[in-house]
C-alpha positions as CSV (number, residue, x, y, z in Angstrom):
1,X,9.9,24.0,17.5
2,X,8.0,21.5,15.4
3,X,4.5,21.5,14.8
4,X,1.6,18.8,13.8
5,X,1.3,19.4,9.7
6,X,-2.3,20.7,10.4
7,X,-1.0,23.7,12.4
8,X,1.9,24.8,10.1
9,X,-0.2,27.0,7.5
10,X,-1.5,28.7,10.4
11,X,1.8,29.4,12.2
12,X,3.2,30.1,8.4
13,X,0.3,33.0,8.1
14,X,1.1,34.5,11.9
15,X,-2.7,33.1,13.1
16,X,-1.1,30.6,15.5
17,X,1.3,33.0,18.1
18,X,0.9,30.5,21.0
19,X,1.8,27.0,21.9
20,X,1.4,25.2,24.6
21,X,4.3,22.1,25.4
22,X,4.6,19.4,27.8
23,X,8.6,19.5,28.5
24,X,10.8,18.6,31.1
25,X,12.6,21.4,30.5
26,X,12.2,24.3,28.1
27,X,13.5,23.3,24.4
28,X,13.5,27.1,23.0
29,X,14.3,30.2,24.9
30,X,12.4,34.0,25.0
31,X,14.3,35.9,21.8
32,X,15.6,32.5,20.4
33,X,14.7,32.4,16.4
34,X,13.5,28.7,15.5
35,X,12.7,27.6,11.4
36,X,9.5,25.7,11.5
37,X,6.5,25.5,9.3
38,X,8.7,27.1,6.4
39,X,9.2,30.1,8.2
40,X,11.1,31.4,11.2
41,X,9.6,32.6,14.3
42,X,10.9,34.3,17.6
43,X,9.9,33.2,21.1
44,X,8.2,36.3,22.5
45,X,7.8,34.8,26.3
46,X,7.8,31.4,27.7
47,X,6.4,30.7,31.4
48,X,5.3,26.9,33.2
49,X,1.5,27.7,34.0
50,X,-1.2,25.1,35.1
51,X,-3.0,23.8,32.3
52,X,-6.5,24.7,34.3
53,X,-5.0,28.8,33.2
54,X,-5.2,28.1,29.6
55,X,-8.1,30.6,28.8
56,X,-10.5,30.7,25.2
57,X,-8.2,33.2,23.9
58,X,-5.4,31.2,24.3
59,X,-7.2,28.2,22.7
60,X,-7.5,30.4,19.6
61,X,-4.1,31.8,19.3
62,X,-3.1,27.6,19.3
63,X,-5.0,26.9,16.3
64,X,-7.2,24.4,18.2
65,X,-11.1,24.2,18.1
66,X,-11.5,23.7,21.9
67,X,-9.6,23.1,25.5
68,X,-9.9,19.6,25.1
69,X,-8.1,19.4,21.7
70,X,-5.3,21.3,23.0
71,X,-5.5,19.3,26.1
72,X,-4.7,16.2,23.7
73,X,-2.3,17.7,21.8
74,X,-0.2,19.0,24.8
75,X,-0.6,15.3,25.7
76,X,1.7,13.6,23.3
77,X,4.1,13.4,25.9
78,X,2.3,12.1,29.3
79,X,-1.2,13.0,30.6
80,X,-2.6,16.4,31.2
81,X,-4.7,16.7,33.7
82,X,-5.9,20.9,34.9
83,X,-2.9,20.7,37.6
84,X,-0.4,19.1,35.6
85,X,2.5,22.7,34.8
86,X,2.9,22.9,31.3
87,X,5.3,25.3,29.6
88,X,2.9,28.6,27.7
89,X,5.2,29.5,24.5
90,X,4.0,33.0,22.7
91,X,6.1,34.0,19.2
92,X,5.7,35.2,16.0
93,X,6.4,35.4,12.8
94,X,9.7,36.6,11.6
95,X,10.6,38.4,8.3
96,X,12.7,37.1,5.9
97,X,16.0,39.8,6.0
């Protein structure tokens, strides 16, 4: 998984653990280990919910300042809109072995 260069320190420290993606199908699976943001993380669960379920605490698990920030990120691939399914990514950091 890639992410903006304003989000990677914050996926690099384990602050960010959630992401939310606009795919037409998933692009990482739930126990897959991924190198991004100079570190490697594990996708803990991965579910399609309506954007209108993304709560305040998941807001602050993205690394976003508000909904509609995260609503414009999740964007960059077609409009978002509260009904529109997006795909609701959770992970974390993994050690170096």
């Amino acid at each position: 998984m890639q992410f903006s260069p304003e989000l990677r320190a914050g996926v690099a420290s384990g602050r960010i653990t959630l992401s939310f993606r606009l795919w037409q199908r998933p692009k990482v699976k739930v126990g897959g280990i991924y190198s991004t943001a100079n570190v490697r993380i594990e996708i803990d669960a991965i579910e399609m919910v309506p954007f209108s379920s993304v709560t305040r605490a998941d807001v602050r698990r993205s690394g976003e300042k508000n909904l509609e920030s995260l609503r414009h990120r999740t964007a960059h691939a077609g409009p978002v809109d509260d009904d529109t399914l997006v795909y609701r990514i959770e992970f974390h950091v993994v050690a170096e072995p």
